[in-house]
ZAPA-717189 format. One record per residue (C-alpha): residue number from 1; residue in one letter; y, z, x. Coordinates in steps of 0.001 Angstrom, whole numbers, plus 500000, padded with zeros to 6 digits. Each point is the difference from the previous one (the first is absolute). Layout:
REM residues N
- NUM:A:Y:Z:X .
...
END
This chain:
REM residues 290
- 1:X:482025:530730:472340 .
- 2:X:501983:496564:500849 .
- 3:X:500618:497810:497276 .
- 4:X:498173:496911:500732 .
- 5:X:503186:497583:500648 .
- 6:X:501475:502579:502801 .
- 7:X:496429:500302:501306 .
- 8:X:499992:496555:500486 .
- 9:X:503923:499598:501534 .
- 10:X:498822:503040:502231 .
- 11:X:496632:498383:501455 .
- 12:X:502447:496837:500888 .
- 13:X:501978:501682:501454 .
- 14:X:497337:502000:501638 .
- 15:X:498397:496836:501125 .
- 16:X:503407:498688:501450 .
- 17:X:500253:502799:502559 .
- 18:X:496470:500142:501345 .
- 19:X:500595:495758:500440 .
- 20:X:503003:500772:501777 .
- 21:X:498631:503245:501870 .
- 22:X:497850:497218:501651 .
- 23:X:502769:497532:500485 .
- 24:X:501605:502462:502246 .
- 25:X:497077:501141:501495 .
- 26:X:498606:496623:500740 .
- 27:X:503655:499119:501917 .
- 28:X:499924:502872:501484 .
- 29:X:497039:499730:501978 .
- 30:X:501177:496390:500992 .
- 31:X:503194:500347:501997 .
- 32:X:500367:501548:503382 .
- 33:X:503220:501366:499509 .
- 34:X:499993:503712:499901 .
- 35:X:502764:500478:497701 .
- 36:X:499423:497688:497517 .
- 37:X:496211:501027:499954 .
- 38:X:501292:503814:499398 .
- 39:X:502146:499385:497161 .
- 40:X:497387:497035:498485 .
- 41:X:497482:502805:500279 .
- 42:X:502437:502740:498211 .
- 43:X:500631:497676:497025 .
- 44:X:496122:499395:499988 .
- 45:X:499799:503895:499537 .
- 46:X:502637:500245:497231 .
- 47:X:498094:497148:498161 .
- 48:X:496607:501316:500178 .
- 49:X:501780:503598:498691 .
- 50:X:501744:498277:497011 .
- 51:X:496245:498909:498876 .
- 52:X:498637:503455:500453 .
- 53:X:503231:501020:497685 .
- 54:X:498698:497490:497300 .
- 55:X:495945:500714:500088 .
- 56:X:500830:503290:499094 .
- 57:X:501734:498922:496426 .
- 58:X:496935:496911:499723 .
- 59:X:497454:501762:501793 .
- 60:X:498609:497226:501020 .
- 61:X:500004:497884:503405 .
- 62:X:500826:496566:500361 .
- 63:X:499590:497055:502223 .
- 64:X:502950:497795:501567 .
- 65:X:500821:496496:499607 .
- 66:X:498149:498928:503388 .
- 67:X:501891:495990:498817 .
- 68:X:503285:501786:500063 .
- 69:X:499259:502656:503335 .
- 70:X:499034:496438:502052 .
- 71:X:502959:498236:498506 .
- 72:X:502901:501630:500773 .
- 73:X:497992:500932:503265 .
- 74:X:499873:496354:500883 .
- 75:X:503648:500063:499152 .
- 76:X:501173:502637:502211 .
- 77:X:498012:498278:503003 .
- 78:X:501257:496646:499253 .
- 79:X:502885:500541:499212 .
- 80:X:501273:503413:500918 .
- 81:X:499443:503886:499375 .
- 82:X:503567:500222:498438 .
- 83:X:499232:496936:497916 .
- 84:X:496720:500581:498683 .
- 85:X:501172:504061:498918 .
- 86:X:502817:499028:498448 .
- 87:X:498286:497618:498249 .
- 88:X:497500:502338:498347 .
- 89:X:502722:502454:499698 .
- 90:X:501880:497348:497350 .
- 91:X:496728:500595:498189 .
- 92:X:501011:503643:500135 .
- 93:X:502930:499606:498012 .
- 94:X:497729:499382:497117 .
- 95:X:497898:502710:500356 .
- 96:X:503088:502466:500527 .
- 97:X:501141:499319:496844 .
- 98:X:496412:500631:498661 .
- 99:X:500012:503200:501908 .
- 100:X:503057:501207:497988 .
- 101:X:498736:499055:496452 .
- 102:X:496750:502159:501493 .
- 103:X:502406:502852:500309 .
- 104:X:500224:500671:496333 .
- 105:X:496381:501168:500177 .
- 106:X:499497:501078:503754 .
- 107:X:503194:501419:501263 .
- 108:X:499332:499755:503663 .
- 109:X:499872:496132:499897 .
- 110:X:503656:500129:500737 .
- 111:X:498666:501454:503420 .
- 112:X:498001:496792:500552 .
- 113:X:503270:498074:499650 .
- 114:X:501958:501545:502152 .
- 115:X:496982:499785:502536 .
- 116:X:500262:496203:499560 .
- 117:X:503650:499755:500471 .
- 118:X:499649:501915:503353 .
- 119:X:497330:497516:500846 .
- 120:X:502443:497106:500067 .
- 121:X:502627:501860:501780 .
- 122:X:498060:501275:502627 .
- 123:X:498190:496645:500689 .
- 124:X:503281:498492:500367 .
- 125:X:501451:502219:502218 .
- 126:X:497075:500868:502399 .
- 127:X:497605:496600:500377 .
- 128:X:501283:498174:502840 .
- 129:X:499112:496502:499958 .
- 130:X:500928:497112:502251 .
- 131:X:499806:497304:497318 .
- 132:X:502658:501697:498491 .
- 133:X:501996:500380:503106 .
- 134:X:500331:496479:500430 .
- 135:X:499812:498790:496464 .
- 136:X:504333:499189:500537 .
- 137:X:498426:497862:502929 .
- 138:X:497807:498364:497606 .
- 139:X:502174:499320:497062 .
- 140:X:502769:498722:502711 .
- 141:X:497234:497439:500871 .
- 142:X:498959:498810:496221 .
- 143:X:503625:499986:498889 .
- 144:X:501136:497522:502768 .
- 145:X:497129:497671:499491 .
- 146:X:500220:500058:496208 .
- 147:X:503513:499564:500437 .
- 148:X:500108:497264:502813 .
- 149:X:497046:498132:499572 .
- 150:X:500334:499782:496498 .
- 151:X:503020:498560:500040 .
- 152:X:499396:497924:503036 .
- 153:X:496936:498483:498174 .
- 154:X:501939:498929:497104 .
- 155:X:502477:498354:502182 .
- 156:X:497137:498135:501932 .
- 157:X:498313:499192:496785 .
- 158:X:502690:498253:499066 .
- 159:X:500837:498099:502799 .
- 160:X:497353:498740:501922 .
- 161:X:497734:499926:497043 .
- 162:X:496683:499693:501290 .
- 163:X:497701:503211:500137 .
- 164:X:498368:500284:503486 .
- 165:X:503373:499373:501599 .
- 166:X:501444:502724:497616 .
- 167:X:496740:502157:501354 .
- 168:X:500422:499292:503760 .
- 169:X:504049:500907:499809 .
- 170:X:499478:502892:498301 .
- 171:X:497397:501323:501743 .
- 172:X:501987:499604:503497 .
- 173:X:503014:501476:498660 .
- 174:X:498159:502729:498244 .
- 175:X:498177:500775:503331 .
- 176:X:503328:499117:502093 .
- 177:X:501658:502848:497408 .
- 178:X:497487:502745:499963 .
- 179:X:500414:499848:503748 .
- 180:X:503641:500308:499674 .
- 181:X:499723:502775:497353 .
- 182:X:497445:502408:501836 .
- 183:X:501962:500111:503333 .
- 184:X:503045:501282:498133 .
- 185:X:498269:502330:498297 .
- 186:X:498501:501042:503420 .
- 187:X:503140:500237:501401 .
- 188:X:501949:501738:497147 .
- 189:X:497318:502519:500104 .
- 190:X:500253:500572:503018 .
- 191:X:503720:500362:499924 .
- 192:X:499466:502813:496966 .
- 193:X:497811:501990:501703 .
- 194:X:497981:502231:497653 .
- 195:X:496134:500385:499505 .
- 196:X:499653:496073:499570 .
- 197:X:498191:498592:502459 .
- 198:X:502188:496334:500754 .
- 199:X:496718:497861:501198 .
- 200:X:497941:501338:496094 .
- 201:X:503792:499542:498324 .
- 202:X:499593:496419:501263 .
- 203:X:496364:499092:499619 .
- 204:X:500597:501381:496035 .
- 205:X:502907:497522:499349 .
- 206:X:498540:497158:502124 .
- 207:X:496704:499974:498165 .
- 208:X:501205:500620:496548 .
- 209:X:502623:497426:500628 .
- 210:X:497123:497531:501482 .
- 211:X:497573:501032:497154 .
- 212:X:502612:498918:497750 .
- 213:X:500723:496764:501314 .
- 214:X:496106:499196:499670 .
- 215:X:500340:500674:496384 .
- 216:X:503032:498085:499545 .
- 217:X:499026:497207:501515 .
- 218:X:495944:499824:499031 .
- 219:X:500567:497863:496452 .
- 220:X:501632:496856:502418 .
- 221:X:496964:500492:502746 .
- 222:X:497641:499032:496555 .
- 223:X:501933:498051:497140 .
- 224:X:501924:496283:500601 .
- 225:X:502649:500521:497268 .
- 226:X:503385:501838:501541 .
- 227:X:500983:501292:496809 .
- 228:X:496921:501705:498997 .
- 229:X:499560:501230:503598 .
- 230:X:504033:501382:499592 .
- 231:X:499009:501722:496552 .
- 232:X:496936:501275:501520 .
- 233:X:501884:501755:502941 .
- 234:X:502393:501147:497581 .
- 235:X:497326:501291:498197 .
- 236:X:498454:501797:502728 .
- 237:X:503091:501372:501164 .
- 238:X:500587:502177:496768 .
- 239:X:496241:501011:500785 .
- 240:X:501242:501169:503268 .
- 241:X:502998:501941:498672 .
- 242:X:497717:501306:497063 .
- 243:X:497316:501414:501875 .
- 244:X:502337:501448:502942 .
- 245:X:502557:501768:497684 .
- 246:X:497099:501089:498011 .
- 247:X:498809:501302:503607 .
- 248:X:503138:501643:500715 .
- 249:X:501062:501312:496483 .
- 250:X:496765:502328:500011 .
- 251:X:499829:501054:503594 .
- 252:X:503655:500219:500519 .
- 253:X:500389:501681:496229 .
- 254:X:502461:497698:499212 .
- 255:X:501175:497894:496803 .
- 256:X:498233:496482:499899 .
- 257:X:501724:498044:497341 .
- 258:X:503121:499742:501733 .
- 259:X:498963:499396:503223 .
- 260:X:497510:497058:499142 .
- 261:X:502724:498335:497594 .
- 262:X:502667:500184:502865 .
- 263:X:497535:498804:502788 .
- 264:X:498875:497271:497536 .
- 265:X:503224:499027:499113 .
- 266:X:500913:499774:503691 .
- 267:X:496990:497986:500837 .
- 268:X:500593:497380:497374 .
- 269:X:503938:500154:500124 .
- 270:X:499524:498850:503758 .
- 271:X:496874:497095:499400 .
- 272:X:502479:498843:497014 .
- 273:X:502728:499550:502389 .
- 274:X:498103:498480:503125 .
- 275:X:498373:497563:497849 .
- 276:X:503466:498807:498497 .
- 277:X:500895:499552:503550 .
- 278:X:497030:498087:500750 .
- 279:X:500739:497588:497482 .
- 280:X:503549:499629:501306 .
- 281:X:498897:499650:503498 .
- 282:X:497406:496961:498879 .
- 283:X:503024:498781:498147 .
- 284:X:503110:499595:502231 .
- 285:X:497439:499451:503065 .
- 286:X:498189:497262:498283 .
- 287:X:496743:501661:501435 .
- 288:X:496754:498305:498935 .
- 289:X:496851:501018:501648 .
- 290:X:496778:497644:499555 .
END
């Protein structure tokens, strides 16, 4: 007979791998790609089997979490397989370590843990996913436009002073540089060879680059006021480097802290340093602009 707290941890935990059983399932049945459906489909099996492991300690069956199965489900198809599994597969980490305090009373939980750890491994090394091929592409795009236009919007702030003006210059050298950036990335990738295709290596930079711009440059196409349009952009450009190294940390398994501070610190570094030109440029040039 379980005593009633472990009967409890054990039903979550039961309740966790039938949610997930369907996660897997569920993305399974959605992609056309015959590999990544096969091993989707494995880990689908392995989940569902860890659940038949606990119902025979609670005897009792349990329903998912149909919130969480269309979450990270919406997730994965948004923004990625890789994504969306890894995501759920932080959540793991917490109920690995529950899995091992289970232990004390059901040996064969360590089993279950070692099943999960495979999980990740295997999902890394198998699912082949095209977002992830090109993700370089796309963080070559966001870093140049954070970078550039940030810093190019700070300088224009500060000289010509006058928001729409800021707006239209930025926008034509934002366009004028996505341009730029996507046909070297076509033609480097081309150069490399490999499994990238050089027209998608371009399209990802140009329209991350482009999508950036829009974002950059959206609080001077609404407010009147240059400096709370410039602290707006800068604003939106550690939203940008946020949500993208938050992007890349998880799919990419890789640390986030460090690489937000640095691009951050980049970012603002450069608009610090454009904008102190700007004023230097109004100065000595004597530039006023009605």
């Amino acid at each position: 007979m379980l005593d009633k707290e472990i009967e409890k941890v054990i039903l979550n935990a039961q309740r966790n791998e039938i949610t997930e059983h369907f996660i897997y399932e569920r993305l399974a049945r959605s992609i056309k790609d015959p590999q990544n459906r096969e091993v989707l489909k494995r880990i689908s099996d392995d989940e569902l089997r860890h659940y038949s492991f606990w119902r025979e300690y609670t005897r009792k069956d349990v329903k998912p979490d149909n919130l969480k199965v269309w979450k990270y489900f919406l997730i994965s198809k948004i923004f990625g397989i890789t994504f969306g599994i890894k995501l759920m597969e932080k959540d793991e980490e917490k109920a690995q370590a529950i899995y091992e305090e289970i232990s004390e009373f059901v040996p064969d939980a360590k089993a279950i843990v070692e099943d999960e750890d495979e999980h990740e491994s295997r999902l890394t090394n198998l699912i082949d996913e095209e977002k992830l091929r090109y993700v370089g592409s796309m963080v070559l795009g966001l870093n140049d436009a954070l970078v550039e236009l940030t810093g190019a919007l700070a300088g224009y702030t500060f000289a010509l002073q006058d928001a729409r003006i800021v707006a239209m210059i930025g926008l034509i050298t934002g366009v004028a540089a996505s341009l730029s950036m996507a046909t070297s990335e076509y033609l480097s990738t081309k150069s490399e060879g490999g499994n990238k295709n050089p027209f998608k290596a371009s399209l990802y930079t140009g329209v991350a680059y482009i999508l950036a711009v829009l974002f950059l440059i959206a609080p001077y196409l609404i407010l009147t006021n240059v400096y709370a349009c410039l602290s707006l952009t800068i604003v939106n450009a550690i939203i940008v480097i946020f949500l993208f190294t938050f992007y890349v940390s998880v799919a990419k398994g890789l640390p986030f802290r460090r690489r937000f501070l640095e691009m951050t610190v980049i970012s603002l570094g450069i608009a610090g340093l454009t904008f102190t030109i700007g004023f230097f440029v109004r100065t000595f040039l004597n530039v006023e602009i009605d």
